[in-house]
One Martini backbone bead per residue (centre of mass of N, CA, C, O) as a GRO file, in nm:
protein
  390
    1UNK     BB    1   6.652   8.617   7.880
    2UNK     BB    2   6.947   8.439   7.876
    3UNK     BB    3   7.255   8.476   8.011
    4UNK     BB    4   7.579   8.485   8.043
    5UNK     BB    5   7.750   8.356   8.338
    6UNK     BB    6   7.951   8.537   8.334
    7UNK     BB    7   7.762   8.824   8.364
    8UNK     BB    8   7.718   8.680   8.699
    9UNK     BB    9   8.045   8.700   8.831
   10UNK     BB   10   7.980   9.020   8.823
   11UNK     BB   11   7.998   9.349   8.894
   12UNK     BB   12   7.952   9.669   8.943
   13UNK     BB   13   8.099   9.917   8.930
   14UNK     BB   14   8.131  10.112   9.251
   15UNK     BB   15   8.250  10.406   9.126
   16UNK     BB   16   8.096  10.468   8.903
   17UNK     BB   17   7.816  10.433   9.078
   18UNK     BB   18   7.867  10.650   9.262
   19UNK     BB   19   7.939  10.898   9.101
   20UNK     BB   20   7.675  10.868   8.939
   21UNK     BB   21   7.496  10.965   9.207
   22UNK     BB   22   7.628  11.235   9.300
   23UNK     BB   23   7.549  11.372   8.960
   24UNK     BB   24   7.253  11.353   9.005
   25UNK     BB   25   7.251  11.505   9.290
   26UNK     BB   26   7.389  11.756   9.122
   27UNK     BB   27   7.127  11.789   8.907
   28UNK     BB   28   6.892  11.818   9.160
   29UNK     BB   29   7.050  12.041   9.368
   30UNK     BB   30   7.261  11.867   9.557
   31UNK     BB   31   7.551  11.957   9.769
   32UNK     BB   32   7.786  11.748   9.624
   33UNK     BB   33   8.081  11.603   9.769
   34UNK     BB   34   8.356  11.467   9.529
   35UNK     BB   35   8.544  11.141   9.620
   36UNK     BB   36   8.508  10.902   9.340
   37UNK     BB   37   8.666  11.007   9.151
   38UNK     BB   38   8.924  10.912   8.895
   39UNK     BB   39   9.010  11.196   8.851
   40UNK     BB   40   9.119  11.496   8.699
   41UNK     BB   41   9.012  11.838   8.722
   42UNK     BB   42   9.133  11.929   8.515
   43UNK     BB   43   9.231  11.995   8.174
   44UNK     BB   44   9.327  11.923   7.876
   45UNK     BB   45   9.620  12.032   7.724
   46UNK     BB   46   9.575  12.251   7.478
   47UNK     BB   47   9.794  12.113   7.261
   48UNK     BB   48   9.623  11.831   7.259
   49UNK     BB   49   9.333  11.930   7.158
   50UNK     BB   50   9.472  12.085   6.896
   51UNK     BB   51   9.599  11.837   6.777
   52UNK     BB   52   9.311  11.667   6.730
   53UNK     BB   53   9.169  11.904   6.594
   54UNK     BB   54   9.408  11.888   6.323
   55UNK     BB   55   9.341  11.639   6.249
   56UNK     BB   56   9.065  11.614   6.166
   57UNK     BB   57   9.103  11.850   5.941
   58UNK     BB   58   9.312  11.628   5.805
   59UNK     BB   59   9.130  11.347   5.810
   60UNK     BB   60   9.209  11.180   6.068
   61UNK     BB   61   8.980  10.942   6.093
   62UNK     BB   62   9.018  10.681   6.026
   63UNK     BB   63   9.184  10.372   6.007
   64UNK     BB   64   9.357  10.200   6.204
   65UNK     BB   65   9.555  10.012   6.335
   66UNK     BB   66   9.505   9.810   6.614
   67UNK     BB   67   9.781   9.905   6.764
   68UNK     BB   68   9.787  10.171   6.591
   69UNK     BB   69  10.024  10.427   6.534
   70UNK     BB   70  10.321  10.429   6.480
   71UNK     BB   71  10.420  10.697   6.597
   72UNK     BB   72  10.281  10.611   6.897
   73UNK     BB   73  10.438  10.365   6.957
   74UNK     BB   74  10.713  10.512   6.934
   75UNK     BB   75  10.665  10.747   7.112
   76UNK     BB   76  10.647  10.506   7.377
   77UNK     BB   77  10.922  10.374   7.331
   78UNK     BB   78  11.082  10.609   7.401
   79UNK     BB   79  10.935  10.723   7.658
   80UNK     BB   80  11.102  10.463   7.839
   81UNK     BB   81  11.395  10.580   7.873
   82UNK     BB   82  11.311  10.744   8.136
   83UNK     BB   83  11.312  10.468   8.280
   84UNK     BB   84  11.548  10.220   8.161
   85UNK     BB   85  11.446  10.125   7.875
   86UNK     BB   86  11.421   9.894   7.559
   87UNK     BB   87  11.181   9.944   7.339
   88UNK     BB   88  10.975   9.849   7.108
   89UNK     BB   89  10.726   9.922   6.902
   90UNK     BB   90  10.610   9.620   6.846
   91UNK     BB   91  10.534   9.612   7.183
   92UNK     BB   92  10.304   9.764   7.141
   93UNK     BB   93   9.921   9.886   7.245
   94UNK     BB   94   9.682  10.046   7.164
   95UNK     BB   95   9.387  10.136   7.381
   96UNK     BB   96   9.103  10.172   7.564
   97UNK     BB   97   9.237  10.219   7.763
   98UNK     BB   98   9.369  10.036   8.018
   99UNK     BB   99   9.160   9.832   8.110
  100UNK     BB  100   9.182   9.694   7.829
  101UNK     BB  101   9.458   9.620   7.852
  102UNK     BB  102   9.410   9.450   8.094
  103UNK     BB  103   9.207   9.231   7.955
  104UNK     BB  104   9.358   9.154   7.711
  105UNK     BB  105   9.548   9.022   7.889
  106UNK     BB  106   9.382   8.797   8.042
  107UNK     BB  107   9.257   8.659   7.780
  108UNK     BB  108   9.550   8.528   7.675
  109UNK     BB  109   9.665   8.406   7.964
  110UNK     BB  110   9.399   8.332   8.117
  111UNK     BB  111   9.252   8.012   8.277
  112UNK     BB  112   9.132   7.761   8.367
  113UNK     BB  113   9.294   7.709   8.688
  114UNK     BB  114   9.396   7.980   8.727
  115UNK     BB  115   9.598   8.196   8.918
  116UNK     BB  116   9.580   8.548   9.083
  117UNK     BB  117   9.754   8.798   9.223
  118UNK     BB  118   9.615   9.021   9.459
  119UNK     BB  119   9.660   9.308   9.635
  120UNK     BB  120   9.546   9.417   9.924
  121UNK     BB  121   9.428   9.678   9.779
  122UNK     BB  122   9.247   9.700   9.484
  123UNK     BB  123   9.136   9.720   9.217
  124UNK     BB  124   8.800   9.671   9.091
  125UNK     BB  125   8.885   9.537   8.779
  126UNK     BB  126   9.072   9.283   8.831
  127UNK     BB  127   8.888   9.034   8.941
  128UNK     BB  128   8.696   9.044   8.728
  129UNK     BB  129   8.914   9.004   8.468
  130UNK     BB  130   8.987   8.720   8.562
  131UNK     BB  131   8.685   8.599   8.610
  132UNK     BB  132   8.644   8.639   8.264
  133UNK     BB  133   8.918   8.435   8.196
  134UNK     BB  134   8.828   8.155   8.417
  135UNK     BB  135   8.977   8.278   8.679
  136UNK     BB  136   9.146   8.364   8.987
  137UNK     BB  137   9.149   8.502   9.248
  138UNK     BB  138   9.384   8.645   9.453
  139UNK     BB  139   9.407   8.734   9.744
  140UNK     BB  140   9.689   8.955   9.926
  141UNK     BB  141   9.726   9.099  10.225
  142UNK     BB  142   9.706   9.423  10.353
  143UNK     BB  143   9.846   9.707  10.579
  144UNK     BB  144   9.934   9.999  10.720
  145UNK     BB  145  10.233   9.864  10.840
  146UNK     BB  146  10.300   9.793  10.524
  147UNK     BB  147  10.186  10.008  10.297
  148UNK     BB  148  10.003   9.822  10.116
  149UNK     BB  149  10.201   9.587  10.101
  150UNK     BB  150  10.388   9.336   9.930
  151UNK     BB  151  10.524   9.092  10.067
  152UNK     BB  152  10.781   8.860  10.002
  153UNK     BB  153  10.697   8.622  10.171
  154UNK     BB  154  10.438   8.611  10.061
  155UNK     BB  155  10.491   8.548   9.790
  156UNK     BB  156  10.605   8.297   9.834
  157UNK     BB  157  10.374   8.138   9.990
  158UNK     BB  158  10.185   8.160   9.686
  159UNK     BB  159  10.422   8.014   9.517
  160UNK     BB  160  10.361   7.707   9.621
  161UNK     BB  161  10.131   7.718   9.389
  162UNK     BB  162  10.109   7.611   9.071
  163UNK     BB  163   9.845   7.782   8.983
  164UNK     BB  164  10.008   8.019   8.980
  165UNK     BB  165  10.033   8.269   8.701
  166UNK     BB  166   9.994   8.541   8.844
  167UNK     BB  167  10.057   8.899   8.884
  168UNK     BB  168   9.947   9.213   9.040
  169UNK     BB  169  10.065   9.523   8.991
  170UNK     BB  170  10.052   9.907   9.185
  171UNK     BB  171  10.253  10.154   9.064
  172UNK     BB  172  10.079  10.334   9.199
  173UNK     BB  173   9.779  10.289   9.442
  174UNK     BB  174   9.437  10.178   9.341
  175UNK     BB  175   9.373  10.347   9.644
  176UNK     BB  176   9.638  10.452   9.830
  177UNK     BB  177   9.941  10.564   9.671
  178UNK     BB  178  10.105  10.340   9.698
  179UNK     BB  179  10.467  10.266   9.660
  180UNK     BB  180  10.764  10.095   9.533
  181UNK     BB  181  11.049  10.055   9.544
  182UNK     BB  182  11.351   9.983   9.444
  183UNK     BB  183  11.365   9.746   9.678
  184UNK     BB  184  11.114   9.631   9.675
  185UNK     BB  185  11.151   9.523   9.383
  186UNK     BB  186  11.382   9.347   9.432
  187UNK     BB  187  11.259   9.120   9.611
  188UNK     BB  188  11.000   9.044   9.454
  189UNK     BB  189  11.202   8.950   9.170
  190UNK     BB  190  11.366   8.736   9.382
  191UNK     BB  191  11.122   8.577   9.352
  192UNK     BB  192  10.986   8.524   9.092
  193UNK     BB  193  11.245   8.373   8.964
  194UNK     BB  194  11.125   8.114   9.098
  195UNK     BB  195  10.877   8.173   8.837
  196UNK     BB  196  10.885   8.150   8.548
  197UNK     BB  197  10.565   8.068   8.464
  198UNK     BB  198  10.436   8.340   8.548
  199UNK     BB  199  10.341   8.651   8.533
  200UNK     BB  200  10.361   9.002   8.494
  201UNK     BB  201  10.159   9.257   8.602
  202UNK     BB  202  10.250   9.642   8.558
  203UNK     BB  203  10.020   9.908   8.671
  204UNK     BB  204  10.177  10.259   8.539
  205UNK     BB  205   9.949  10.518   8.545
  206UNK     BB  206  10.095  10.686   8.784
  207UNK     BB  207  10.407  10.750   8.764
  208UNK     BB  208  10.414  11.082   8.738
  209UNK     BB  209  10.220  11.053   9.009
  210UNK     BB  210  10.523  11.126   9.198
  211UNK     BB  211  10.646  11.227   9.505
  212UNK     BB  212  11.001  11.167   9.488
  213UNK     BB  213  11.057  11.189   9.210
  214UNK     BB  214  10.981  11.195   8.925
  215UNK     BB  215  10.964  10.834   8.832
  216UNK     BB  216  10.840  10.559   8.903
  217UNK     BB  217  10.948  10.264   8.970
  218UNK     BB  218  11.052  10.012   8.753
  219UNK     BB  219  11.068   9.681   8.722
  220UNK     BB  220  11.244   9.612   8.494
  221UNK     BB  221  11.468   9.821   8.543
  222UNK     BB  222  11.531   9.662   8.814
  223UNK     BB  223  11.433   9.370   8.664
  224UNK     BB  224  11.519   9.237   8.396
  225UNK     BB  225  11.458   8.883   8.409
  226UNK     BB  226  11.153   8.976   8.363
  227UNK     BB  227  11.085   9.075   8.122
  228UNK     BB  228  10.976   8.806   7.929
  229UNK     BB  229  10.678   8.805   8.172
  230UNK     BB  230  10.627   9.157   8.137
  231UNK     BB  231  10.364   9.349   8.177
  232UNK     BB  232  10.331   9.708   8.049
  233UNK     BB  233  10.103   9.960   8.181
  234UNK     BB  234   9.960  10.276   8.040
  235UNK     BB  235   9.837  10.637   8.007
  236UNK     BB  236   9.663  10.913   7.993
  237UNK     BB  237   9.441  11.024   8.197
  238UNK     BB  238   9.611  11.091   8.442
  239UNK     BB  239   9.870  11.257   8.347
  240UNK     BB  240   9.678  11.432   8.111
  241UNK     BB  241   9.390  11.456   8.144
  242UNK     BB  242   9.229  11.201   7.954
  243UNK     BB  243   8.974  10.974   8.062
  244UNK     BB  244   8.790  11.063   7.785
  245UNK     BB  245   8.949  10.960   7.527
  246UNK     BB  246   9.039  10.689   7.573
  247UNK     BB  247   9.405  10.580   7.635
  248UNK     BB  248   9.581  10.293   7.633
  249UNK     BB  249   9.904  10.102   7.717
  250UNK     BB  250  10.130   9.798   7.637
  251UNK     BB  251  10.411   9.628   7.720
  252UNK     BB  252  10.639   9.340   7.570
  253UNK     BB  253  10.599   9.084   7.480
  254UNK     BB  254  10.543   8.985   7.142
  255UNK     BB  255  10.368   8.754   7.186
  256UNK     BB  256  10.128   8.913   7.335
  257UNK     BB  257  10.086   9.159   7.224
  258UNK     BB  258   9.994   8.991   6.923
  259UNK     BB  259   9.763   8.876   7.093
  260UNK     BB  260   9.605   9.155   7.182
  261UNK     BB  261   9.614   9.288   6.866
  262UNK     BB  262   9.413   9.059   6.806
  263UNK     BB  263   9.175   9.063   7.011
  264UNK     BB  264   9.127   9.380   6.906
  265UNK     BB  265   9.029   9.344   6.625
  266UNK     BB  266   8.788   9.184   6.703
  267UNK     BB  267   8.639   9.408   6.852
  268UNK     BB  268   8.721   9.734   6.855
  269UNK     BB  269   9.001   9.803   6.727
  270UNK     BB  270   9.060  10.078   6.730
  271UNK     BB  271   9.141  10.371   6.822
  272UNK     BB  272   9.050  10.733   6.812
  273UNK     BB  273   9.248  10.829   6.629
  274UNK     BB  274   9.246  11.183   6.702
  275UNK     BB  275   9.308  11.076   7.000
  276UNK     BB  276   9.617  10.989   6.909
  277UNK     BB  277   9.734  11.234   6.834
  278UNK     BB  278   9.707  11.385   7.089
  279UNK     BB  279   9.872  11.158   7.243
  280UNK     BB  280  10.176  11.267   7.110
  281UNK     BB  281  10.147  11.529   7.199
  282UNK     BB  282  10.184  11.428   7.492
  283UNK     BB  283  10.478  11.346   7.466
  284UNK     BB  284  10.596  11.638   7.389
  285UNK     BB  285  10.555  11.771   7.670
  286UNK     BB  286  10.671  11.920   7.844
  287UNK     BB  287  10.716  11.853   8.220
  288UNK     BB  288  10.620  12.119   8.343
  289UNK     BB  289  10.305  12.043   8.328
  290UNK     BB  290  10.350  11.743   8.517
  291UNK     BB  291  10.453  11.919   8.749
  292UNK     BB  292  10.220  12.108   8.817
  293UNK     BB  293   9.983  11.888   8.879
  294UNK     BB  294  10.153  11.746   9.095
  295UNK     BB  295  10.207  11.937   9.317
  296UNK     BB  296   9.884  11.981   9.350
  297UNK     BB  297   9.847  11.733   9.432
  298UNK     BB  298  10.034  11.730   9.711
  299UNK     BB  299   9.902  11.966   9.854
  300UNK     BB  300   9.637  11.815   9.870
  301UNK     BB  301   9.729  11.584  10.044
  302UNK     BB  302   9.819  11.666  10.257
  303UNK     BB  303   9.581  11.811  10.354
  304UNK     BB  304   9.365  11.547  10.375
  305UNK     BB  305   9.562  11.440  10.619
  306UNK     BB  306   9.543  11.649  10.794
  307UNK     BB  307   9.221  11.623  10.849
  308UNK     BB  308   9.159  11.332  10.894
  309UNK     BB  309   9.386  11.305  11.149
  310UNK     BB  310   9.155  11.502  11.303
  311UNK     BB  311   9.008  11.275  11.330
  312UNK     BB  312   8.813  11.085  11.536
  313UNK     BB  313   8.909  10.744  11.429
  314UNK     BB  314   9.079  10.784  11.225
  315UNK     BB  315   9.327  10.723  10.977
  316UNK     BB  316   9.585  10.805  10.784
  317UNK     BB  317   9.797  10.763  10.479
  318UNK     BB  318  10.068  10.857  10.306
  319UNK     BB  319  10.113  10.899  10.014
  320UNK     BB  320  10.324  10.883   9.694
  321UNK     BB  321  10.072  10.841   9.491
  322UNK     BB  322   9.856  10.979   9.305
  323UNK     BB  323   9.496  11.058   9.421
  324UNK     BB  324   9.499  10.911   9.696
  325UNK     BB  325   9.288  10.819  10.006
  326UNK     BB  326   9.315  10.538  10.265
  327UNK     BB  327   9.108  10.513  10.530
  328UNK     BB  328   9.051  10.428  10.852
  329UNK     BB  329   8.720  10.365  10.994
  330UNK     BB  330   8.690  10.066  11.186
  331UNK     BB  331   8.589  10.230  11.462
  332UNK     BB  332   8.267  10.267  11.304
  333UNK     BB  333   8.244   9.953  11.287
  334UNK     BB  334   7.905   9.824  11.453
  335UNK     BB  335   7.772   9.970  11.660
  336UNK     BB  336   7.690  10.251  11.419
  337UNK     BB  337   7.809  10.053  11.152
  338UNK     BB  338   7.797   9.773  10.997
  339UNK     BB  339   7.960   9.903  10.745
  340UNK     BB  340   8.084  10.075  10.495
  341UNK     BB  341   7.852  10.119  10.329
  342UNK     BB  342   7.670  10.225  10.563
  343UNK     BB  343   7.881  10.481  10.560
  344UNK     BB  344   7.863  10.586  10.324
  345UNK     BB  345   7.559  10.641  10.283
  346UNK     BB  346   7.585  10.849  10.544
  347UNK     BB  347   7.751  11.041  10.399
  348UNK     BB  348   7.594  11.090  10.166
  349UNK     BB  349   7.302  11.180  10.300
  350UNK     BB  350   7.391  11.349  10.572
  351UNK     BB  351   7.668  11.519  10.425
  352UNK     BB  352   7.751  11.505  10.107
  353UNK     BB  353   7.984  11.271  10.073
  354UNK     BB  354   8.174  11.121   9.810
  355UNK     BB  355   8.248  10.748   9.862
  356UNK     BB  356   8.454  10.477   9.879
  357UNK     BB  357   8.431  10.144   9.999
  358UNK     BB  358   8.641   9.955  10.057
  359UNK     BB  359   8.546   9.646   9.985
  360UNK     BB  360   8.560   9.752   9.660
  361UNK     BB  361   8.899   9.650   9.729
  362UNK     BB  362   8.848   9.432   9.965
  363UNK     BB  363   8.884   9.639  10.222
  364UNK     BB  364   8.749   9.653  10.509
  365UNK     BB  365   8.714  10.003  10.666
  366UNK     BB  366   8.723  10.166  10.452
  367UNK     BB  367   8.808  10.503  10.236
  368UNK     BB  368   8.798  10.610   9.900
  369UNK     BB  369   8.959  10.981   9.849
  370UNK     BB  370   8.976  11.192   9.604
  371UNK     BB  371   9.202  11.481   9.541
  372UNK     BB  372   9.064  11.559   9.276
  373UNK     BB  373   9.011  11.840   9.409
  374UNK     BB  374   8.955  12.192   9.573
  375UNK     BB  375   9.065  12.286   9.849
  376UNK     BB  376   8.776  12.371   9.954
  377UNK     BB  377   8.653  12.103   9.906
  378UNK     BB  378   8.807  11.951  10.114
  379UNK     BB  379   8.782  12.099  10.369
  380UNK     BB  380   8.448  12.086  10.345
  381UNK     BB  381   8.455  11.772  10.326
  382UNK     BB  382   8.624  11.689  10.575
  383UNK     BB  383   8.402  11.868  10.768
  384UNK     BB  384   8.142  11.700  10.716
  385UNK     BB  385   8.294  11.439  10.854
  386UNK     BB  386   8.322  11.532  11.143
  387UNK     BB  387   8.045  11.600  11.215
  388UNK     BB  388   7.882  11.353  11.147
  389UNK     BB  389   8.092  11.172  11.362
  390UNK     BB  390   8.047  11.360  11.614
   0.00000   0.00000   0.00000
């Protein structure tokens, strides 16, 4: 059977299937330490779970409207005047974890002809998402001498393009844990403000889990004039540990969100309700519960970072926000090893220990190290990369 051209333009996730092999791997009872998983190795906050069963066994499992329930969707827009936002439930769609909210915004936004600029190093499922939507991404290179970010002058040079349609931006970044200060998007926005036809995509998935204390710097409180073509990405299952519950949603312009849930009535309909209902419960959380597992991210970050940076030939910058470190391993590929493909799968075979290679986030020559897991798996797992290396 001939499959549709489009489904050969596209790779499979990446980190997804180093995932699924490390956990193969610890199945057949091989002592595989990982570091490729993008979630919180947390438990789902009990009131949150409680939350769900109590709505299952009140009924409430039937259909819900296609873009949320009501309620959850108000108050995700209560829940953003922490940011300095002032949007209407109507602006809101509730979607199957964010990365639908991302995919639903390409389908309705791009198409043949347009361009999308996308900062490398970039989530794996960004360009993938854009080349569904029959248009082009376009990498805009940075590096750690700039802290993985995109420079006003870079994107002012990409905006002399016409055909670029849109920008998507990560802050703070998977897979970097790069955060764009309040001052940076300032800069940005000044840039932007100057191609009015641009569409902006802010995915702020992380912004909880952000070093600096509070929520990270958001694009439109600091920029005003973007609201009106900026799309705001965010869900649960970063914050509150909920990424098998799959809930995540985006807000902005009212023409785009009801076109977002124009588009998934076709498709998925509703998220699962009653994970809808935990969801609310999510947001009604004290802040003390989010506070205490970014604690624990950040002092595990201090630990891998200091661990990594005692490997020579290692590099690895602190991240401000997320639970990744983005490390430079550059210095071991030529002569000892291909690509970093080939270092991962090396470190993988003969260390046991499971990481994701820069290249599947645009980036060759680094590796994306997830510190979502336990000071001790932490400690052993880089010293098993120092020892292979050694």
């Amino acid at each position: 059977m001939k499959l549709a051209d489009r489904i050969n333009r596209i790779e499979p996730s990446p980190t997804l299937a180093i995932s699924a092999r490390a956990k193969q791997m610890v199945a057949d009872g091989i002592d595989v330490i990982s570091f490729s998983a993008g979630e919180p190795d947390f438990n789902t906050p009990e009131s949150i779970r409680e939350a769900a069963k109590r709505a299952i066994d009140e009924g409430k499992t039937k259909y819900t409207p296609a873009a949320g329930i009501p309620q959850l969707r108000q108050a995700i827009a209560d829940d953003y005047k922490k940011r300095g936002r002032d949007i209407e439930a109507s602006q809101v769609v509730v979607t199957v974890g964010g990365k639908h909210a991302l995919y639903n915004a390409t389908q309705v936004l791009f198409g043949e002809g347009d361009k999308v600029l996308i900062p490398a190093p970039y989530w794996v499922s960004y360009p993938a998402q854009v080349t569904l939507a029959d248009a082009e991404p376009i990498a805009v290179e940075t590096g750690l001498d700039t802290h993985f970010k995109m420079l006003p002058e870079q994107l002012e040079k990409q905006l002399e393009d016409p055909s670029v349609k849109g920008v998507i931006l990560c802050s703070p970044s998977n897979p970097t844990g790069s955060c764009y200060s309040k001052e940076e998007l300032e800069a940005l926005g000044e840039v932007l403000k100057t191609r009015e036809d641009v569409v902006v995509f802010f995915d702020a998935i992380y912004d909880r889990l952000y070093y600096g204390g509070g929520i990270a710097p958001d694009l439109v409180a600091t920029v005003p004039e973007l609201e009106d073509r900026t799309i705001t990405f965010n869900g649960f299952s970063k914050t509150y540990a909920m990424t098998g519950w799959r809930l995540g949603y985006a807000h902005g312009p009212q023409e785009i969100i009801s076109a977002m849930a124009k588009l998934q009535s076709q498709s998925t309909s509703n998220t699962t309700a009653f994970a809808q209902w935990g969801a609310l419960e999510a947001l009604n959380l004290d802040d003390s519960v989010i506070d205490e597992m970014r604690d624990i991210f950040k002092r595990r970050r201090d630990l891998i970072v200091e661990g990594l940076n005692a490997i020579d030939g290692v590099e690895c910058a602190t991240p401000d926000g997320a639970f990744y470190v983005f490390p430079d391993f550059s210095s071991f590929i030529g002569d000892r090893f291909e690509d970093d493909m080939a270092l991962a799968g090396y470190l993988l075979d003969e260390a046991k220990v499971a990481l994701v290679p820069g290249s599947a986030f645009g980036t060759p020559g680094y590796l994306r190290m997830s510190y979502a897991t336990s000071d001790e798996l932490i400690e052993k797992g880089v010293a098993r990369i120092k020892d292979a290396l050694g």
